[in-house]
Phi, psi and omega in degrees: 000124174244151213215168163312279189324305190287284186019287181311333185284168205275338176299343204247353181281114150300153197266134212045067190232109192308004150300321175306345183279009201264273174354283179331288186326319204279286193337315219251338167297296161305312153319317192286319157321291204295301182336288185328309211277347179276339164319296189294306168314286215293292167338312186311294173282008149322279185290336189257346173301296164312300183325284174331316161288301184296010159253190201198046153274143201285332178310346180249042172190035182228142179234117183269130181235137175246181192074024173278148165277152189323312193298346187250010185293026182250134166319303180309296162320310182291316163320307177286317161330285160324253194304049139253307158303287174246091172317144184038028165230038177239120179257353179168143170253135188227134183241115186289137165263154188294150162207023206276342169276332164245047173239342201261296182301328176282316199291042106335296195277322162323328186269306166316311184303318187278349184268348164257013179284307149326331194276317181297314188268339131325308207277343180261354158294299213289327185289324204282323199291315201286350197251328204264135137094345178239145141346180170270333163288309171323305193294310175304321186300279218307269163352279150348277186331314193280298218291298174336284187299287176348301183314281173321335185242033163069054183223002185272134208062058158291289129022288195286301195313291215292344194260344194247353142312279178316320167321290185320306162307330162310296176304305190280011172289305214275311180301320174317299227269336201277322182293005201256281204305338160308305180292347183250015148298299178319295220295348203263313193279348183281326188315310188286006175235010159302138150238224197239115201271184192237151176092201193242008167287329194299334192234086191256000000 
């Protein structure tokens, strides 16, 4: 099929025929595109380059590694490790730890601190109710009255036992969670005094 265009082309040209200058032109016309378009790319990544340095979020310089054996599992090892492999480019080690029991254990103790929070905050509504707004009588009635029924329905110092219940789970939460942070000191510091054993137990 012949067309305007193949005209142009080099097969269709005769030699020395002022159509070659169609070619030359084409040449120096594309070279100036891509030149153009590589400015801009390059300008582009410039700017997302800078961006990238001048920031200081830790997620675009933090690298996760799994799999470590067991003998390197300490910040110090991993470290000496690492800036062995790549000098000066380890800026700090950090070792995620198992903590799913004491993570189990604060939100607990979390859950108890909101149930007393609560308890606390009825019992100062109820005194506050008894005090604001009655008589002198009102108060003595109100009072009888309360002291009576509580009685009868076995509920009077309800209030303090269940707040002195909680206390008590409290404490012993908050003793729990310092023996949690303990064990996972020991557990850190025999890591850091392991060495490097034989088989395929080193890499679990």
């Amino acid at each position: 099929l012949f067309t305007d265009f193949m005209r142009f082309t080099m097969a269709n040209v005769s030699g020395g025929s002022p159509r070659l200058w169609v070619h030359c032109f084409a040449a120096y016309l594309l070279t100036g595109i891509v030149v153009r378009e590589l400015l801009v790319e390059y300008n582009a990544f410039h700017n997302i380059r800078h961006r990238y340095l001048l920031s200081k979020e830790p997620h675009l310089r933090t690298v996760l590694v799994s799999n470590i054996p067991r003998h390197l599992r300490a910040p110090s090892k991993i470290s000496t490790y690492f800036q062995h492999v790549y000098p000066e480019a380890v800026k700090s080690v950090a070792i995620c730890q198992n903590l799913i029991r004491l993570e189990a254990l604060v939100k607990k103790r979390t859950s108890v601190l909101s149930q007393i929070e609560k308890e606390l905050l009825l019992l100062c509504r109820t005194e506050k109710r008894k005090l604001i707004g009655q008589t002198h009588v009102q108060r003595i009635r109100r009072v009888l009255c309360s002291c009576f029924v509580f009685e009868k329905m076995g509920l009077l110092g309800a209030a303090q036992e269940r707040l002195a219940t909680l206390y008590a789970q409290l404490e012993d939460l908050n003793e729990a969670v310092e023996k949690e942070k303990n064990r996972r000191r020991r557990v850190m510091k025999r890591l850091d005094k392991l060495e490097a054993g034989e088989g395929r137990k080193d890499i679990d």
